[in-house]
C-alpha positions as MATLAB code, in Angstrom:
seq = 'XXXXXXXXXXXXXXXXXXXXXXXXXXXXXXXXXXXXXXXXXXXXXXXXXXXXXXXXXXXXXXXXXXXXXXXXXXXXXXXXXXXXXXXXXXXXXXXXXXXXXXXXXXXXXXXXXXXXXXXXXXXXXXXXXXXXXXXXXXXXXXXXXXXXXXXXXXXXXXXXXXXXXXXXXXXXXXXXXXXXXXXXXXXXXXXXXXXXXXXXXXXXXXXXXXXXXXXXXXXXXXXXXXXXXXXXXXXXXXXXXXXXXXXXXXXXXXXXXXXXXXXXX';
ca = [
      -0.472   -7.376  -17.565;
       0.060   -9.365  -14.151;
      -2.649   -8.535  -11.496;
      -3.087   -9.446   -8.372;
      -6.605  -10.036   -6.207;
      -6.014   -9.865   -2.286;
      -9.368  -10.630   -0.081;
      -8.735   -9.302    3.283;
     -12.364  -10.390    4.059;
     -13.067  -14.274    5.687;
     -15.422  -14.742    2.848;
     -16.490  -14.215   -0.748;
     -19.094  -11.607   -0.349;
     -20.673   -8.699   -1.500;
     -17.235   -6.530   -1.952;
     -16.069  -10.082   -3.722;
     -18.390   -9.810   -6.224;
     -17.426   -6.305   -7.574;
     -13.809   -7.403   -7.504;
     -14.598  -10.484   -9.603;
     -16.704   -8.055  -11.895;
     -13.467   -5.456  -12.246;
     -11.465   -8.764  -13.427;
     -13.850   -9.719  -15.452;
     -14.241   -6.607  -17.452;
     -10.281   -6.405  -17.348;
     -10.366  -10.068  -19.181;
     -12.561   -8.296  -21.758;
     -10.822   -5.832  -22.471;
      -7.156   -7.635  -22.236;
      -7.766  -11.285  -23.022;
      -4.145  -11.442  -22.383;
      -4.173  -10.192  -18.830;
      -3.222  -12.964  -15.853;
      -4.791  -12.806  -12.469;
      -3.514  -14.283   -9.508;
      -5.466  -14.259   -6.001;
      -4.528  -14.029   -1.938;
      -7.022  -15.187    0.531;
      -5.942  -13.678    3.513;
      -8.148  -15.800    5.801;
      -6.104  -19.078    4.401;
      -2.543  -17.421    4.812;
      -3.541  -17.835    8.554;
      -0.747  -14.896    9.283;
      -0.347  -14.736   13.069;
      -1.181  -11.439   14.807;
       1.553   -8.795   15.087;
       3.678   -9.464   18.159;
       5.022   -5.660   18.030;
       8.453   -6.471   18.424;
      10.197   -4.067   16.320;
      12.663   -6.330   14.532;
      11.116   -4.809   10.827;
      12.357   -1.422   11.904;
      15.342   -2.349   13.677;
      17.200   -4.986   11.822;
      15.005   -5.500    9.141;
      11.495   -7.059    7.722;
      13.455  -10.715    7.347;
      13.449  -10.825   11.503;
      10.036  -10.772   11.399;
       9.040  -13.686   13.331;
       6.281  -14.288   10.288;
       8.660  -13.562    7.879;
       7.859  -17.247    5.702;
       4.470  -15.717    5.448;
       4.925  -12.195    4.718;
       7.949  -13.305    2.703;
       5.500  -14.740   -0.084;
       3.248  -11.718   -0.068;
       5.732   -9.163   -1.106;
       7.111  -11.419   -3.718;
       3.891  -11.518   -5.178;
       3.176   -8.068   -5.124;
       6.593   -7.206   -6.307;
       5.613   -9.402   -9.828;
       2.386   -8.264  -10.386;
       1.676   -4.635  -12.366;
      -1.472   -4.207  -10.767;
      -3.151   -4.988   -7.165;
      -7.053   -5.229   -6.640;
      -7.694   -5.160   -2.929;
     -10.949   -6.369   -1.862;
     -11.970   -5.669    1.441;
     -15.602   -5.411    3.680;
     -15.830   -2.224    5.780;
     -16.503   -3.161    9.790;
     -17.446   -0.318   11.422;
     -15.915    2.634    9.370;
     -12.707    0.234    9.035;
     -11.016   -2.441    7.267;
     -11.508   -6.172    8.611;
      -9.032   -6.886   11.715;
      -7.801   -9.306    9.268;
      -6.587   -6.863    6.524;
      -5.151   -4.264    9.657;
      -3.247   -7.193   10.825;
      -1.788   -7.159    7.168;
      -1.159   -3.346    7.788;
       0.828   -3.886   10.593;
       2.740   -6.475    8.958;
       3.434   -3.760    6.772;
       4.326   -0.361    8.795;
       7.917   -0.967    8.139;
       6.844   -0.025    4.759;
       5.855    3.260    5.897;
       9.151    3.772    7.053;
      10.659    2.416    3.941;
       8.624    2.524    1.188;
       8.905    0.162   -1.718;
       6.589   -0.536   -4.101;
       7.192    2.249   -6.382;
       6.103    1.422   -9.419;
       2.342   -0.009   -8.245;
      -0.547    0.823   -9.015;
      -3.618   -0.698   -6.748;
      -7.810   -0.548   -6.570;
      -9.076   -0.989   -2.892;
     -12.925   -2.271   -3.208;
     -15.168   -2.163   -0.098;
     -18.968   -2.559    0.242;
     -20.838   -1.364    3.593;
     -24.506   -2.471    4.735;
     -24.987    1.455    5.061;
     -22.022    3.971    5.567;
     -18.180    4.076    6.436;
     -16.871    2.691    3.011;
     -15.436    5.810    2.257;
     -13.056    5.854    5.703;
     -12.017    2.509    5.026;
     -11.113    2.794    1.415;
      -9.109    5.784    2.286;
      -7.725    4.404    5.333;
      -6.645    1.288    3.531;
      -5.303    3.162   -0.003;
      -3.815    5.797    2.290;
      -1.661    3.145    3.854;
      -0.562    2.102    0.129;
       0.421    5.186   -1.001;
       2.683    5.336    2.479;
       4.234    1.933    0.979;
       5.247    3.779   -2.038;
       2.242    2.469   -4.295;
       2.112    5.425   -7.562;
      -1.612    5.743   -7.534;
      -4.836    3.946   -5.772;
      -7.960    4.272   -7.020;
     -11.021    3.698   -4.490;
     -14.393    1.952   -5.105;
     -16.589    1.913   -1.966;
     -20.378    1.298   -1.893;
     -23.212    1.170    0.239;
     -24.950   -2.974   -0.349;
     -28.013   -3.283    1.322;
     -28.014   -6.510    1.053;
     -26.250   -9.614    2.984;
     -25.804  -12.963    1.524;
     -27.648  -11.729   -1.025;
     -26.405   -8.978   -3.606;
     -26.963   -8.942   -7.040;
     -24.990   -5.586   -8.160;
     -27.716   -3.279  -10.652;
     -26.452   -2.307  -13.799;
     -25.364    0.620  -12.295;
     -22.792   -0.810  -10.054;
     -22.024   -2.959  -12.782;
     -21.224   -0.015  -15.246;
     -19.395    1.667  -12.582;
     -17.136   -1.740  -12.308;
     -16.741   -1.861  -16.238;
     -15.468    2.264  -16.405;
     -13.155    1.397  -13.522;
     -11.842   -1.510  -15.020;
     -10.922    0.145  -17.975;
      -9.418    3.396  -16.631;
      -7.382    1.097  -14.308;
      -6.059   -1.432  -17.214;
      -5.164    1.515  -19.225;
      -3.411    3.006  -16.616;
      -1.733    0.166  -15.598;
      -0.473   -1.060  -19.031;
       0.780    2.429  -19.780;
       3.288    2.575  -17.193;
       3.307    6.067  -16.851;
       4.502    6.826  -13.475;
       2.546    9.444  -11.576;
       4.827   12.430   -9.806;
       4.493   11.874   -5.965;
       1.755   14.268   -4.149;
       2.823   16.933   -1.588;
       1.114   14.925    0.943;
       3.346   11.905   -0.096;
       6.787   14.032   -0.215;
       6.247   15.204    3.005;
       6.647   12.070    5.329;
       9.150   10.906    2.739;
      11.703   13.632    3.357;
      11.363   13.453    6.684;
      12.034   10.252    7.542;
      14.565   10.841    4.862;
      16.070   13.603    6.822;
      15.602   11.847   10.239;
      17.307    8.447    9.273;
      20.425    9.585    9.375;
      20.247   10.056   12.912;
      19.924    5.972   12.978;
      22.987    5.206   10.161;
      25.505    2.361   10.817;
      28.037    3.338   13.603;
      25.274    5.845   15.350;
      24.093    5.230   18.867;
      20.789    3.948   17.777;
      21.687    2.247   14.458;
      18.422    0.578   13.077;
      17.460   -0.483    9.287;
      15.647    2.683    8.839;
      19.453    4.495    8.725;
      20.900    1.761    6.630;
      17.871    2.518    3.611;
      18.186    6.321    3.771;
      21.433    6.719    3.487;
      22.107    4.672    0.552;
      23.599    6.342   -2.313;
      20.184    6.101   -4.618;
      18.067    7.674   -1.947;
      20.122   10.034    0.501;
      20.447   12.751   -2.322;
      17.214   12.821   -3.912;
      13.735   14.210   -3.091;
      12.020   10.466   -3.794;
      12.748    7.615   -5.710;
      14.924    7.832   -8.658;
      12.694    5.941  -10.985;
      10.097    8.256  -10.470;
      10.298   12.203  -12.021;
       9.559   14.728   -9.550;
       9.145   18.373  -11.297;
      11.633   21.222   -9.871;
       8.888   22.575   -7.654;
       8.051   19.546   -5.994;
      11.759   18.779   -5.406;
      12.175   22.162   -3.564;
       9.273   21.385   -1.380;
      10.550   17.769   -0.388;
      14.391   19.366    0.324;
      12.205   21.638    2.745;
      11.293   18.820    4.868;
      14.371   17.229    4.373;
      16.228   19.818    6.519;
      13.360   19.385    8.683;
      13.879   16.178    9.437;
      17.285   16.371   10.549;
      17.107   18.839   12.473;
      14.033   17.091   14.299;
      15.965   13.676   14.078;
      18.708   15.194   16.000;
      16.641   16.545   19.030;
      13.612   13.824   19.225;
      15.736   10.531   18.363;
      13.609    7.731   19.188;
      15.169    4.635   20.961;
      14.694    0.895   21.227;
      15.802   -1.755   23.759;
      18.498   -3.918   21.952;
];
């Protein structure tokens, strides 16, 4: 298995250290495994400039397309993503957001399907559990299958040791992770998944080639592998579930017809 180790923290810190300890454990158990790591402070990706050319014409108009370019190859080859990440205030670094918004497009197109991610964040007290969710939330929205979440309270800076209990807690994660990954079972979407999915589905078509306010959103929806089915094709969706995302399908276009949203060419 291919994994991949994003820091969306300046430094190697606390929340560093239990990300080194989940590779390490993966190592154990799959000698075979390769790890590749992202410092985000090095990329030196410029702030988002909010200039809509991702949802317009398309992510490669992104005026720091040469850097965001790399990172979505990278996560495309990997089978598994550890994100490591220090809660600030109840939140993800500015850093890692300005990775988010990098990303939003994503949100309206989702991609990485067949991912499967751990976000890791320590906190000098509390807020870790906002900012993991926040942050594997946000994945999920990009299409990742599942994202497990590790926060913990550190009360300690510049100087943590993890105790054998965060250690043991690294170890069962590591393994339940690995063996999840290297299956490559595919997880059915959630409800809470299907339901922005559809409707952007549903409202895309409202922005298709030859519309008023063509934009890249209408080009991805209505391609032939996505415009007839509930979510992506390599992933099974049971009857039920497929009901439920038609449902909000419908919804969506009749929403997309009466609230079309419009951008300055």
């Amino acid at each position: 298995m291919k994994y991949l180790i994003i820091n969306g923290s300046s430094r190697k810190g606390n929340t560093w250290k239990l990300a080194e300890l989940i590779k390490n454990s993966i190592e154990q158990i799959s000698p075979e495994s390769s790890f590749e790591e992202i410092q985000l402070g090095e990329l030196e990706l410029p702030f988002c400039v909010g200039c809509s050319l991702c949802f317009r014409k398309g992510h490669q108009y992104c005026p720091h397309y040469s850097i965001m370019k790399t990172l979505i190859e990278k996560i495309e080859e990997c089978d598994g993503l550890i994100f490591s990440v220090t809660t600030f205030y109840m939140q993800p670094t500015a850093m890692t957001k300005n990775l988010i918004d990098h990303f939003c497009f994503m949100l309206h197109r989702p991609h990485f399907f067949d991912k499967k991610a751990i976000v890791v964040s320590t906190v000098g007290a509390v807020g870790g559990k906002q900012a993991v969710k926040y942050l594997a939330g946000t994945l999920k929205g990009m299409g990742f299958n599942r994202c497990y979440r590790f926060p913990l309270s550190v009360y300690s800076w510049n100087n943590y040791n993890p105790d054998i209990k965060a250690k043991t807690k690294c170890r069962q994660l590591a393994f339940k992770f690995h063996k999840d990954v290297s299956s490559r079972k595919m997880l059915a979407p959630s409800f809470s998944v299907l339901i922005p999915y559809n409707l952007f589905r549903g409202m895309s078509i409202w922005y298709a080639k030859g519309t008023e306010y063509e934009t890249e959103d209408g080009v991805y929806w209505v391609e032939p592998q996505r415009a007839k089915y509930t979510y992506d094709k390599s992933i099974s969706v049971p009857l039920f579930k497929k009901m439920f995302g038609y449902i909000f399908y419908h919804l969506g276009k009749t929403i997309g017809k009466f609230a079309t949203v419009t951008y300055k060419k």
